[in-house]
Biopython code that builds the backbone (N, CA, C, O; Angstrom):
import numpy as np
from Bio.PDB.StructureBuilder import StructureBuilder

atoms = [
    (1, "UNK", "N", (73.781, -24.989, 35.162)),
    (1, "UNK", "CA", (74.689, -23.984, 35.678)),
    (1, "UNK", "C", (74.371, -22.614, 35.080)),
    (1, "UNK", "O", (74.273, -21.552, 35.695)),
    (2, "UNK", "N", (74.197, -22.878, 33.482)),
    (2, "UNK", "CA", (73.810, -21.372, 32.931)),
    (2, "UNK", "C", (72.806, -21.003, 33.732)),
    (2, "UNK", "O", (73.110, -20.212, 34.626)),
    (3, "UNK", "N", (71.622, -21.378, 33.656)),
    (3, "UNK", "CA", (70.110, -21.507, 33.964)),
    (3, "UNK", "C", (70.606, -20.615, 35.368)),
    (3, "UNK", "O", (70.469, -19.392, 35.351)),
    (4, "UNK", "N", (71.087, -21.183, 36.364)),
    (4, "UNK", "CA", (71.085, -21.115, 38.008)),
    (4, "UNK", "C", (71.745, -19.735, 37.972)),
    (4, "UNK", "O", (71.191, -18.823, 38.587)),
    (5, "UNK", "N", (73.115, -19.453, 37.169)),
    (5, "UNK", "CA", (73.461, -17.821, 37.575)),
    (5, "UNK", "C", (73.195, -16.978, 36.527)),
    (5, "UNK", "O", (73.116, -15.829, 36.963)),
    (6, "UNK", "N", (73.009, -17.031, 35.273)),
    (6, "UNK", "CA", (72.751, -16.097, 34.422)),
    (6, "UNK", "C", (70.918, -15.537, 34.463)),
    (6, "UNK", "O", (70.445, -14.441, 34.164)),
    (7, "UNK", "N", (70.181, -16.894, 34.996)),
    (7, "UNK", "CA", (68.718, -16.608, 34.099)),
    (7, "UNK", "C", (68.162, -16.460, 35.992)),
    (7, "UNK", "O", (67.518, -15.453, 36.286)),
    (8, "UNK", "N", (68.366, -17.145, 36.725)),
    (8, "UNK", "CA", (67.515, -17.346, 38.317)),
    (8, "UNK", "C", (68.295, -16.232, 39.013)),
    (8, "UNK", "O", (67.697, -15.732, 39.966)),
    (9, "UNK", "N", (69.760, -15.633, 38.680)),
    (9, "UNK", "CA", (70.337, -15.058, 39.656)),
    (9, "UNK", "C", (70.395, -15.561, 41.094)),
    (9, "UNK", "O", (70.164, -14.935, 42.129)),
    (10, "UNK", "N", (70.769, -16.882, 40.919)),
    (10, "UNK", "CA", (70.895, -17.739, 42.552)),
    (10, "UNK", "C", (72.418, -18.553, 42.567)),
    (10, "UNK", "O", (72.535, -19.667, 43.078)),
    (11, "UNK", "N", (73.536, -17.833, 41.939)),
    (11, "UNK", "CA", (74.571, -18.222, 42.202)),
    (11, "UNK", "C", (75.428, -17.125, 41.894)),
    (11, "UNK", "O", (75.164, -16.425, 40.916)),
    (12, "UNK", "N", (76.772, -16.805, 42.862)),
    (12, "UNK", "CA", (77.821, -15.826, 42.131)),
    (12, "UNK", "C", (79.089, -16.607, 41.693)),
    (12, "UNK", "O", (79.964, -16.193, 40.932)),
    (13, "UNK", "N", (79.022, -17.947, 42.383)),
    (13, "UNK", "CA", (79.652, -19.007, 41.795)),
    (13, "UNK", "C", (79.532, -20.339, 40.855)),
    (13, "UNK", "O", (78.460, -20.932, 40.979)),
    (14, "UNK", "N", (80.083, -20.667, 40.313)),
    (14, "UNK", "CA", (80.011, -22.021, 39.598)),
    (14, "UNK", "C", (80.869, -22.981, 40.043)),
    (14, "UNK", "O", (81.842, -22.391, 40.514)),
    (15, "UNK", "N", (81.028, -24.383, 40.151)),
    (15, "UNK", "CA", (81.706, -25.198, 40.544)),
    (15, "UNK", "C", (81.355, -26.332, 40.020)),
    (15, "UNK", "O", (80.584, -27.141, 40.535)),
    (16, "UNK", "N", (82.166, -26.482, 38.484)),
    (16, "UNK", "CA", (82.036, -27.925, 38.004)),
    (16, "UNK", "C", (82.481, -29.249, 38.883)),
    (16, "UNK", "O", (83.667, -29.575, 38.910)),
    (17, "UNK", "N", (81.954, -29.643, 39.261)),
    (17, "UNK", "CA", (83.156, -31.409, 39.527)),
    (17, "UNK", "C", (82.847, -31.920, 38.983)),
    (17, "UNK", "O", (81.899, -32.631, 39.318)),
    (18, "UNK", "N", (83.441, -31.998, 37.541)),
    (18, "UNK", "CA", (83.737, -33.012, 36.442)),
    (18, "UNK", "C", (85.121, -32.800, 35.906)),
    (18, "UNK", "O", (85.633, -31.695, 36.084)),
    (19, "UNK", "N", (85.730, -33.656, 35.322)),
    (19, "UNK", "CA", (86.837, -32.760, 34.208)),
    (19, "UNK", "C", (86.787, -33.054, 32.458)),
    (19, "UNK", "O", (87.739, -33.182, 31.688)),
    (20, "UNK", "N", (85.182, -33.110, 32.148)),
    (20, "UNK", "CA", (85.101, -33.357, 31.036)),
    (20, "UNK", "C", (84.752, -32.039, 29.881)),
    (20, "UNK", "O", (83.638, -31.518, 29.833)),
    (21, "UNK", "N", (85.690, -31.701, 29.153)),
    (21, "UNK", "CA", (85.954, -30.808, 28.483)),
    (21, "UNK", "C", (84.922, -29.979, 27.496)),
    (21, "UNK", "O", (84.893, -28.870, 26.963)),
    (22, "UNK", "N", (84.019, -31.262, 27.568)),
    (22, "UNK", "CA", (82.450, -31.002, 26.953)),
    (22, "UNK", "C", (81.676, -29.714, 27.779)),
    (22, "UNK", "O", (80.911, -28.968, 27.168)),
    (23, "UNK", "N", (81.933, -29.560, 29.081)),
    (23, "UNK", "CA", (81.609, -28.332, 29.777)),
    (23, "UNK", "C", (82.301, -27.098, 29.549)),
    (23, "UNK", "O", (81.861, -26.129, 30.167)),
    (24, "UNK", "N", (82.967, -26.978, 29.040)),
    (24, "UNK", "CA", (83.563, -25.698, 28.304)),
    (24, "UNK", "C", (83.173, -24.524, 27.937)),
    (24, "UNK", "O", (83.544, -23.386, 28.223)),
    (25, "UNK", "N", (81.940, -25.185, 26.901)),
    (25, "UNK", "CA", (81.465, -23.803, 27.020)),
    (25, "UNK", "C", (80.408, -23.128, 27.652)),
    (25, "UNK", "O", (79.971, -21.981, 27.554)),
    (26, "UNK", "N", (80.164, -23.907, 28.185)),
    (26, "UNK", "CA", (79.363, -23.585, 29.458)),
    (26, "UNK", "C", (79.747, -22.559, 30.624)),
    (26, "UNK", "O", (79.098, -21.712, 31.237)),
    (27, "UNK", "N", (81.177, -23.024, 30.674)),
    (27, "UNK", "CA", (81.701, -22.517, 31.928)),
    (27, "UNK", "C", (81.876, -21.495, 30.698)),
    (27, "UNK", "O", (80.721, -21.105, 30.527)),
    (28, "UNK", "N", (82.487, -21.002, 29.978)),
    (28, "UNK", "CA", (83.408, -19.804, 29.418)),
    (28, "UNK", "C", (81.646, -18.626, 29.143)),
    (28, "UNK", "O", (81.800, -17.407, 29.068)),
    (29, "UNK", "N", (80.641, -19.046, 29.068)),
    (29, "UNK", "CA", (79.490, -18.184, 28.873)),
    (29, "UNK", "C", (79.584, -17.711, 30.565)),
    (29, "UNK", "O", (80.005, -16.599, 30.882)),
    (30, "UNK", "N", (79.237, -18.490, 31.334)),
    (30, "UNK", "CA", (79.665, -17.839, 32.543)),
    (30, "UNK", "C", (80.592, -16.737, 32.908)),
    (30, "UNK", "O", (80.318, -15.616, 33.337)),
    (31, "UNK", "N", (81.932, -17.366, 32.609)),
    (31, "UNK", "CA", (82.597, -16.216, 32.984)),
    (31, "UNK", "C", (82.721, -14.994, 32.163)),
    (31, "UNK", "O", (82.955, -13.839, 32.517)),
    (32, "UNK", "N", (82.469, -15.604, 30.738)),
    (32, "UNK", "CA", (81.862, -14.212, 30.049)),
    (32, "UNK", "C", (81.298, -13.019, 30.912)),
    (32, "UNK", "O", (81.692, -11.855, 30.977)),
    (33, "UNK", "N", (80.392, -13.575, 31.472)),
    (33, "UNK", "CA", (79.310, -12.979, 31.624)),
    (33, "UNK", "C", (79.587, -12.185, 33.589)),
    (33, "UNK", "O", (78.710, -11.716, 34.315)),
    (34, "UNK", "N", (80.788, -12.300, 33.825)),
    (34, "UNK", "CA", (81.359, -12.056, 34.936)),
    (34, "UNK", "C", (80.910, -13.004, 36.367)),
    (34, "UNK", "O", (80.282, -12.797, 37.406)),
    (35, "UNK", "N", (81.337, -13.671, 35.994)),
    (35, "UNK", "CA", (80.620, -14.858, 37.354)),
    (35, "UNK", "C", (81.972, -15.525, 37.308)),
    (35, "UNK", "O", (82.679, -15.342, 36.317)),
    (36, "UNK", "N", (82.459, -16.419, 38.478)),
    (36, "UNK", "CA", (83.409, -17.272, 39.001)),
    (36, "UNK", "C", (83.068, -18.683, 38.323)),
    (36, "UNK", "O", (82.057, -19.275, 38.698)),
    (37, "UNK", "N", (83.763, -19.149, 37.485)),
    (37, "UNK", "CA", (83.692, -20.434, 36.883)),
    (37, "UNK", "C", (84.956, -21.281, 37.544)),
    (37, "UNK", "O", (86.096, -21.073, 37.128)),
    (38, "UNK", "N", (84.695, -22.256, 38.603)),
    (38, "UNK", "CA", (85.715, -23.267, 39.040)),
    (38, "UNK", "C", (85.585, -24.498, 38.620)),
    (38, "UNK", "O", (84.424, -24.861, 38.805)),
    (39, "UNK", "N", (86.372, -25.488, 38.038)),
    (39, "UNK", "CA", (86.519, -26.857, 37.479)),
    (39, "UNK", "C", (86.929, -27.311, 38.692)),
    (39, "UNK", "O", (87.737, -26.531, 39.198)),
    (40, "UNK", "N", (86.608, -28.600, 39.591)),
    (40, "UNK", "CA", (87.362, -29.759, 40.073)),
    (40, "UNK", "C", (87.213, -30.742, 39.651)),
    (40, "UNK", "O", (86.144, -31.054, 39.128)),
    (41, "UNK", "N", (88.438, -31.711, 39.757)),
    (41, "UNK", "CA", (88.064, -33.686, 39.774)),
    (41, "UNK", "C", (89.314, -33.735, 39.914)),
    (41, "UNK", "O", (90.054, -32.755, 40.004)),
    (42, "UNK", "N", (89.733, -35.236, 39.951)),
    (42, "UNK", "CA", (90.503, -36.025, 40.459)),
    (42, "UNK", "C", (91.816, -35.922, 39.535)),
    (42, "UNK", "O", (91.662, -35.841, 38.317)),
    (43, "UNK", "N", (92.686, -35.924, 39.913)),
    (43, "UNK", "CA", (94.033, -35.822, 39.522)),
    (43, "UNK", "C", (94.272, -36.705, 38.182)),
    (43, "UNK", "O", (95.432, -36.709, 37.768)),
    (44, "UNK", "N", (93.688, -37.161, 37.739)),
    (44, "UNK", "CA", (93.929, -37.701, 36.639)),
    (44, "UNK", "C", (92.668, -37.906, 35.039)),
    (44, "UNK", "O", (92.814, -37.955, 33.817)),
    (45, "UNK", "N", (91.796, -37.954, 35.764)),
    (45, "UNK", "CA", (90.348, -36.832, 35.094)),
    (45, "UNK", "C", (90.266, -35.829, 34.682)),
    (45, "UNK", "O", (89.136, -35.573, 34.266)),
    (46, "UNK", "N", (91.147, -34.882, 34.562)),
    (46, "UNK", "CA", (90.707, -33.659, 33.835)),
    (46, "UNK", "C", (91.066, -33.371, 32.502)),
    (46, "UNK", "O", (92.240, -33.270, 32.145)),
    (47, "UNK", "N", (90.079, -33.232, 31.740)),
    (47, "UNK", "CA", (90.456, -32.741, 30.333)),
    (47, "UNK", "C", (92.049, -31.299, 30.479)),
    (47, "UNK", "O", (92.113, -30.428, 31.347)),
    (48, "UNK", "N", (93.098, -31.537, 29.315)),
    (48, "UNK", "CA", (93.942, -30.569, 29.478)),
    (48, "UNK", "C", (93.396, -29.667, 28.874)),
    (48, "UNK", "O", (94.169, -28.843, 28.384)),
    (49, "UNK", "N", (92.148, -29.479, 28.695)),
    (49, "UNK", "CA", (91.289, -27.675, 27.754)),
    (49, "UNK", "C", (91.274, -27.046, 29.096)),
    (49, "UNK", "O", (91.686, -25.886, 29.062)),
    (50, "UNK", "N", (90.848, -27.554, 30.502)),
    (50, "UNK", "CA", (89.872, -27.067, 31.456)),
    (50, "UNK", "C", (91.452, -26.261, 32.261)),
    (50, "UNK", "O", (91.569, -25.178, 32.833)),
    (51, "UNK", "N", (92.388, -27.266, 31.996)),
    (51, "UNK", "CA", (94.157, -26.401, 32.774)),
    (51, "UNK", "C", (94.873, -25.266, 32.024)),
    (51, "UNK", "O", (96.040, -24.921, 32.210)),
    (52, "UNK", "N", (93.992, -24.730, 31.139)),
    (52, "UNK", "CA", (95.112, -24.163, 30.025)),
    (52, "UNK", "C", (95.160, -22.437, 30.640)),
    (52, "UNK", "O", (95.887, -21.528, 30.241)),
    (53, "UNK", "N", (94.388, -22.416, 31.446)),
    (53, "UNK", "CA", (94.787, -21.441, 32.334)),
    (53, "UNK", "C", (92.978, -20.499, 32.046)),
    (53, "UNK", "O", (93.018, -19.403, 32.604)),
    (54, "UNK", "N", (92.039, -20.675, 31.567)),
    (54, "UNK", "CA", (91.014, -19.972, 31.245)),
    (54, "UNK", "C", (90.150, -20.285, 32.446)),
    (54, "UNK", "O", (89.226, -19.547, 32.789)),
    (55, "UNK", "N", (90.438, -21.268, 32.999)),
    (55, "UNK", "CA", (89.257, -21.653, 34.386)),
    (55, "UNK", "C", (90.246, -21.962, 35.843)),
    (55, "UNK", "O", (91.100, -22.833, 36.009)),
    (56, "UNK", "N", (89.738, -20.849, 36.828)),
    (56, "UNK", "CA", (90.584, -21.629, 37.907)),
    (56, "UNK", "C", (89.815, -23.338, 38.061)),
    (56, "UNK", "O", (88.746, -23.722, 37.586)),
    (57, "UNK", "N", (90.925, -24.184, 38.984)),
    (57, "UNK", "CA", (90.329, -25.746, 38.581)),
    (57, "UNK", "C", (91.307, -26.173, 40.608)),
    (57, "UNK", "O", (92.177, -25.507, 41.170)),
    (58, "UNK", "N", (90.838, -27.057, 40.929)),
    (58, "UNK", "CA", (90.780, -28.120, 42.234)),
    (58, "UNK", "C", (91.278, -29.257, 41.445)),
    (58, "UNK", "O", (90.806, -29.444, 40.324)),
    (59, "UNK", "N", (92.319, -30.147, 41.990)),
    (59, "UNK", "CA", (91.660, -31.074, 42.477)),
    (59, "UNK", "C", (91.850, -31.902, 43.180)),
    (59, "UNK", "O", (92.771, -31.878, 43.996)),
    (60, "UNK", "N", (90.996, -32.890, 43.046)),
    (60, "UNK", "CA", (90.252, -33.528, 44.625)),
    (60, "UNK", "C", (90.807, -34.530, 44.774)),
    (60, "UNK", "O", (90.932, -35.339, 43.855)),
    (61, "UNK", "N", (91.412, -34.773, 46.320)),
    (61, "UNK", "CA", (92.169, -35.959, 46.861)),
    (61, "UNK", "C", (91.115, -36.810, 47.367)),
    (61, "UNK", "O", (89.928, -36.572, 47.586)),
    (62, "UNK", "N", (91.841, -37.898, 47.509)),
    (62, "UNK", "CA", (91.093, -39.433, 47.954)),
    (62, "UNK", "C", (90.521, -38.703, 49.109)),
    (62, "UNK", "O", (89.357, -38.309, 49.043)),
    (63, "UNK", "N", (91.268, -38.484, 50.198)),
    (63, "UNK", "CA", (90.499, -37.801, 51.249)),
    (63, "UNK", "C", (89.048, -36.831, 50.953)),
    (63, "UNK", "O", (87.954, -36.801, 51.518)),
    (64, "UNK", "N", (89.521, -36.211, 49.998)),
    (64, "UNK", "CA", (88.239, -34.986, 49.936)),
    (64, "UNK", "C", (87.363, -35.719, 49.743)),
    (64, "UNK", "O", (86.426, -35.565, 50.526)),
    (65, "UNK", "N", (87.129, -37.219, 48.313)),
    (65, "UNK", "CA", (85.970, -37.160, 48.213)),
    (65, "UNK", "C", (85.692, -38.205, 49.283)),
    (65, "UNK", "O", (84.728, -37.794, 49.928)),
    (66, "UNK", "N", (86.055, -39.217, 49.691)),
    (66, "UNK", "CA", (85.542, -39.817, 51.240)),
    (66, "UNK", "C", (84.596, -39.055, 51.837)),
    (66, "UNK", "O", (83.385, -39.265, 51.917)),
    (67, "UNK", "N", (85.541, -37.736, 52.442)),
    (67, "UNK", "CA", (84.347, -36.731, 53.058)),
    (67, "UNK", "C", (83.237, -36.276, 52.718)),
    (67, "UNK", "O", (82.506, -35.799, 53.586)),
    (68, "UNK", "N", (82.788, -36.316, 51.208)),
    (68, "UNK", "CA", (82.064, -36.380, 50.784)),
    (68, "UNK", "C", (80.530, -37.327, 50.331)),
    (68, "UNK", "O", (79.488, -37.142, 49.702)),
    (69, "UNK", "N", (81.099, -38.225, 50.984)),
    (69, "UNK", "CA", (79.951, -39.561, 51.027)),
    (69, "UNK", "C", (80.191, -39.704, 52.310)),
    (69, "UNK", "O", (80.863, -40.727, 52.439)),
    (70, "UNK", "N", (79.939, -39.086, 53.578)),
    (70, "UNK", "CA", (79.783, -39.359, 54.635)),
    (70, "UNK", "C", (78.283, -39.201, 54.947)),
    (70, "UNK", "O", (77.858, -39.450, 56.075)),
]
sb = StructureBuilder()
sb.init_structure("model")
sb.init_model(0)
sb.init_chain("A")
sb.init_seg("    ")
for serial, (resi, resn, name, xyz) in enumerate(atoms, 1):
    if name == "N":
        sb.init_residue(resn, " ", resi, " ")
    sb.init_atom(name, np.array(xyz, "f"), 0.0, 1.0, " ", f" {name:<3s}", serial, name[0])
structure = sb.get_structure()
């Protein structure tokens, strides 16, 4: 994610789908760095670091990810 918008300039967004809290600072160098850092996962998966209000965050209903393995 760093790599793709800070160093290639080929993203103005980020979009974790994970909710593991270990990505943290990953995402927070991002938005440091003025770029859109978004967290999604599943309603019961998400680390409470990623909700504490520092990252907007999704998340994803049974439906969404279905649509997603189509």
């Amino acid at each position: 994610m760093i790599r793709k918008t800070l160093v290639d300039k080929e993203c103005d967004a980020c979009i974790l789908i994970s909710g593991d809290a270990d990505f943290i600072t990953a995402m927070q160098i991002i938005k440091d760095s003025g770029f859109e850092a978004i967290t999604c996962c599943v309603k019961m998966g998400h680390a409470s670091e990623l909700k504490e209000g520092k990252f907007r965050y999704l998340i994803l209903k049974k439906d969404d990810l279905e649509k997603c393995l189509k």
